[in-house]
N, C-alpha and C positions, 0 to 999 in steps of 0.2 A: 408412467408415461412422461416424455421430454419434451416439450412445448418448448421452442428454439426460436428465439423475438427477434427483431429488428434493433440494431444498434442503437437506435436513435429512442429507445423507449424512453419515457415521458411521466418524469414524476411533479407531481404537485405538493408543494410542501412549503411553500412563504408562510401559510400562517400557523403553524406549530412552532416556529421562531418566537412567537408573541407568546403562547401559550403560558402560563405557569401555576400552575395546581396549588388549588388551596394547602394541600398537605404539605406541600414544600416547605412549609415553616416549620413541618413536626421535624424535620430531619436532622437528628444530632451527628451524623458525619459525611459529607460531602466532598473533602476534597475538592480535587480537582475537575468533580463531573457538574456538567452543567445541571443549573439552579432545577429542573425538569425533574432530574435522577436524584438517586438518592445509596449511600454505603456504609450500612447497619451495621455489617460483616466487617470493614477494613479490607479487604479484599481489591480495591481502588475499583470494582466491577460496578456499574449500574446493577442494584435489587432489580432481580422478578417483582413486578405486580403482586400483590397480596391480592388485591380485588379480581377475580374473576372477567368482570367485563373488559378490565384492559389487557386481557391475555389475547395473542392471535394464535389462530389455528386454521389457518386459511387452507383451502383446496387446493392451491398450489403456491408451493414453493419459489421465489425469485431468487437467482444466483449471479453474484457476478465473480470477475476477479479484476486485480487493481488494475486503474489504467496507465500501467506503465507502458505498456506499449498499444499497438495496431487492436482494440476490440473485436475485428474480428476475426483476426487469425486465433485466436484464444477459444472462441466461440466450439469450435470446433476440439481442442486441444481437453477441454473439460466435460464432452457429450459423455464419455462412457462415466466420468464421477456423477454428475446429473443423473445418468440412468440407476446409478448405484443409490444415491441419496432417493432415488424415487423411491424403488424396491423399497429400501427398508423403514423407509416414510409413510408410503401408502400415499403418499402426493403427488400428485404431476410438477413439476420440475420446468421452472423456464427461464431462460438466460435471456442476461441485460448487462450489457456492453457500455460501461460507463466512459466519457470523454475526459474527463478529469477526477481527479483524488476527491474536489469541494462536493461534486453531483455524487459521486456514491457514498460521500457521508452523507448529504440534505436525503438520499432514497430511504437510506437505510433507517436514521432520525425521523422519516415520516412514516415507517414502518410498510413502506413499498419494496423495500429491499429486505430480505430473512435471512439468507448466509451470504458469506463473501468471503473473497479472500482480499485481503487492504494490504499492501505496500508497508516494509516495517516501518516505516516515519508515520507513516497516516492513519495504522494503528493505533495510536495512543489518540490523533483526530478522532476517529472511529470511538473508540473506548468511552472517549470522555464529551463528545457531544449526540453520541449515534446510539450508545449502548452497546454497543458490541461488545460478545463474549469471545478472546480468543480462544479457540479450543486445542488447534493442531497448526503443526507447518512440518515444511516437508525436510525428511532425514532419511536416515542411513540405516538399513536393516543390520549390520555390523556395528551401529556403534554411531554415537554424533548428527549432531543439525542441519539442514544444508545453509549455511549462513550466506555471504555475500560480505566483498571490499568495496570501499569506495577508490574506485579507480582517477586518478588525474589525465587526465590523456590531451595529446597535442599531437599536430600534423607529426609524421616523420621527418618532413625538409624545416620545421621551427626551429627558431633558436634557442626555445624554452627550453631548459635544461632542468631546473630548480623552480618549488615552491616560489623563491625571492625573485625569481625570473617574470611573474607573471603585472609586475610593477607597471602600469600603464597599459595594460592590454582589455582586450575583449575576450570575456571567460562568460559563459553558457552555464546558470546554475538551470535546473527541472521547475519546482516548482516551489513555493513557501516550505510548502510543508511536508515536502522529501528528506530522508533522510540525507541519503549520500550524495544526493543533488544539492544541497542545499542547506540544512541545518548542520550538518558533522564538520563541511567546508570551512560554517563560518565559526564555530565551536574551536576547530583542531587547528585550521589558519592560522586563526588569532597567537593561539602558544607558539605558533612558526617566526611572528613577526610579521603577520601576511593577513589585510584587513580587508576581505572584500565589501564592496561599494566606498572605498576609502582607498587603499591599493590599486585596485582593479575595476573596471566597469562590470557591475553584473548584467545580464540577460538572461531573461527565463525565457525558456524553451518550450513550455507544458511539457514536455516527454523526454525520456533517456534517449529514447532512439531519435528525434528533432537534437540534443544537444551534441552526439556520435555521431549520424551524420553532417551536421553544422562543420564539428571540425576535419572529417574525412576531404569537405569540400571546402575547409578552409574560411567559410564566414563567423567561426570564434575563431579564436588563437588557444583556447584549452577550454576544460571542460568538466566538471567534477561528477562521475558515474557511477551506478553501479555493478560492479565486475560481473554478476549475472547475467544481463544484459546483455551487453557486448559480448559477450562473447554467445548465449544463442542467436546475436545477429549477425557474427562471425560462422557458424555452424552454418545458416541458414544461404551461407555468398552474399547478404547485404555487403557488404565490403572487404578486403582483403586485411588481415591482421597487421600484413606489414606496412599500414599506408599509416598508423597511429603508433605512438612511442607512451608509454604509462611514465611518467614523470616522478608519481608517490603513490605508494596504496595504506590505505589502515587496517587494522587490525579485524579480527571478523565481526559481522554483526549479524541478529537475528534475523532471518529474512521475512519474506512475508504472514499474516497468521492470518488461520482462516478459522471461520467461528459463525456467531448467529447472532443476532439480534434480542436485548435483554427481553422482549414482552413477547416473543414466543413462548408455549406453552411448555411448561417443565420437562413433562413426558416428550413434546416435540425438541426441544433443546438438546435433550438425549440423545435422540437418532440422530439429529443430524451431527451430533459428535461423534457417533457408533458409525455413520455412514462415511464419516472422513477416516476414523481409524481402523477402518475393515476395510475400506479399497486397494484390491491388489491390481497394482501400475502392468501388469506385465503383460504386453501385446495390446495399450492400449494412445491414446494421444498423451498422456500425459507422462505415460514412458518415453516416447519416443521424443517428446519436449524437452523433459528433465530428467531422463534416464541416466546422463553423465555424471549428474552430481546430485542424485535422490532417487530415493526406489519407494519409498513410503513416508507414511503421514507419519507423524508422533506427538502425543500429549505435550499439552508448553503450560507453566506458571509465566502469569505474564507479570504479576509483582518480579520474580528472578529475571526471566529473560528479556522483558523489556527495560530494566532498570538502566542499561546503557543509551538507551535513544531516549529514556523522560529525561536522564541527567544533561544529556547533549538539548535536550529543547527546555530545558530549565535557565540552560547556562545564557542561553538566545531567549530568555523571556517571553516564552511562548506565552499567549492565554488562550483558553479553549472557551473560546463564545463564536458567538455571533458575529462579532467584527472579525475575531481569529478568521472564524472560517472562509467569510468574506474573502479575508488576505489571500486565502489558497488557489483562487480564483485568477488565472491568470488570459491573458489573450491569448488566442489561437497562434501559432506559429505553422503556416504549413510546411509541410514535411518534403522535403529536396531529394530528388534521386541525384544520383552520383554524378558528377559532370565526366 
């Protein structure tokens, strides 16, 4: 059964930020996960619970996926996986439409949230303050990932030509702790000779689709994206292709991974991994979402395949606490229809 929630769902979770377990002392490898977690294994993953009583095994299931875009066009987009993850759960299933990347890590970190799909940047967020396990992202039954560019994009009628072009302008990063929005910019810029908040005025958007529209209507001057994005909001007649001009793109990146929460219980860890790599896409929303460029789910190492996005938020001095997460937290930008 699929219990389908209101957007607006409501977690409580300030004081597990304070929290920190006596055992935390015992822990000989930690990493980069917060003081909370603990990685016996190397694995850079939050340990399962040895104790029993902090395992959850709840009646139902919460899902989200990232809020890169509108929560609740997605909503819909994910019912028949939800129904799939019931089935072979034995859980009722119910979605939560996160407003920002900071609120579905703080859900998931309070163990209000049990699988997700997190944005590739705010996966490694996820990973190292939430616990999150990735399990799967979506790929190519032939072969390959379905990754994503970081797209540059600027009006059609700009003068922006070039990277060096964006020297005194107004450019639209997504949010702290996006990848292509925001951390790769300032990571790959920098080798260009191009130093945003130094070169360029940044703006955070909170959203791909807020920093694509922005520039469609001309309130930035560029905008640093992820080519997935745009272009399902190109698919979708949000805006016509030809009103934006891609300036630079990079190389591919891991797109988003979707996984569960370390102190779900072993056996349920399982299915809900079983449940994202048994889903077949075909006559359902998330065919008809990402049918062009994915047809199914696929096993990911997330040592291997995130190893480009830690590097890039290594290089930008990320740290994953509490203030980190804070940083990710940005104001609301409402969302502009076309003029």
């Amino acid at each position: 059964m699929v219990l389908l929630g209101a957007a607006g769902f409501v977690f409580c979770t300030a004081l597990l930020y304070f929290e920190s377990p006596a055992a935390a002392n015992d822990c000989k490898n930690r990493g980069d996960l917060d003081v909370i977690f603990c990685d016996e294994n190397g694995d850079l993953l939050a340990d399962t619970p040895t104790d029993p009583k902090k395992l959850l095994d709840p009646d139902t299931l919460v899902f989200s996926y990232t809020a890169v875009e509108d929560p609740s066009v997605y909503e819909n987009v994910f019912s028949e996986l939800m129904q799939h993850m019931a089935k072979i759960t034995g859980k009722q299933v119910k979605w939560y439409g996160p407003e920002s990347y900071a609120a579905q890590v703080e859900a998931m970190r309070s163990g209000r949230l049990h699988a997700s799909g997190f944005a590739a940047g705010a996966t490694v967020y996820g990973v190292n303050l939430a616990g999150f396990h990735p399990a799967a992202m979506m790929g190519l039954k032939d072969g390959g990932f379905r990754g994503y560019k970081l797209w540059l994009i600027t009006h059609k009628d700009s003068d922006i030509k070039t990277i060096q072009d964006l020297k005194g302008r107004k450019v639209a990063h997504v949010t702290p702790s996006s990848n292509s929005g925001n951390q790769a910019p300032r990571a790959l810029f920098k080798s260009m000779g191009i130093v945003p908040d130094v070169d360029y005025k940044v703006i955070y958007s909170g959203k791909h689709d807020n920093s694509i529209m922005g520039v469609v209507n001309r309130d930035y001057d560029a905008a640093p994206v992820a080519s997935t994005v745009m272009q399902r909001m190109m698919e979708r007649g949000m805006f016509d292709k030809s009103e934006v001009r891609i300036i630079w793109e990079s190389d591919k990146f891991p797109g988003s991974a979707y996984g569960y929460v370390n102190t779900l219980a072993p056996k349920l860890q399982k299915l809900v991994s079983e449940a994202f790599l048994t889903f077949d896409w075909k006559g359902t929303g998330l065919g008809e979402e990402f049918g062009k460029r994915a047809d199914i789910f696929i096993p990911v190492d997330y040592v291997k395949d995130w190893k480009v996005i830690r590097t890039i938020q290594k290089a930008n001095n990320v740290v994953y606490s509490q203030d980190g997460l804070n940083a990710l937290k940005v104001e609301k930008t409402p969302k502009k229809k076309k003029k």
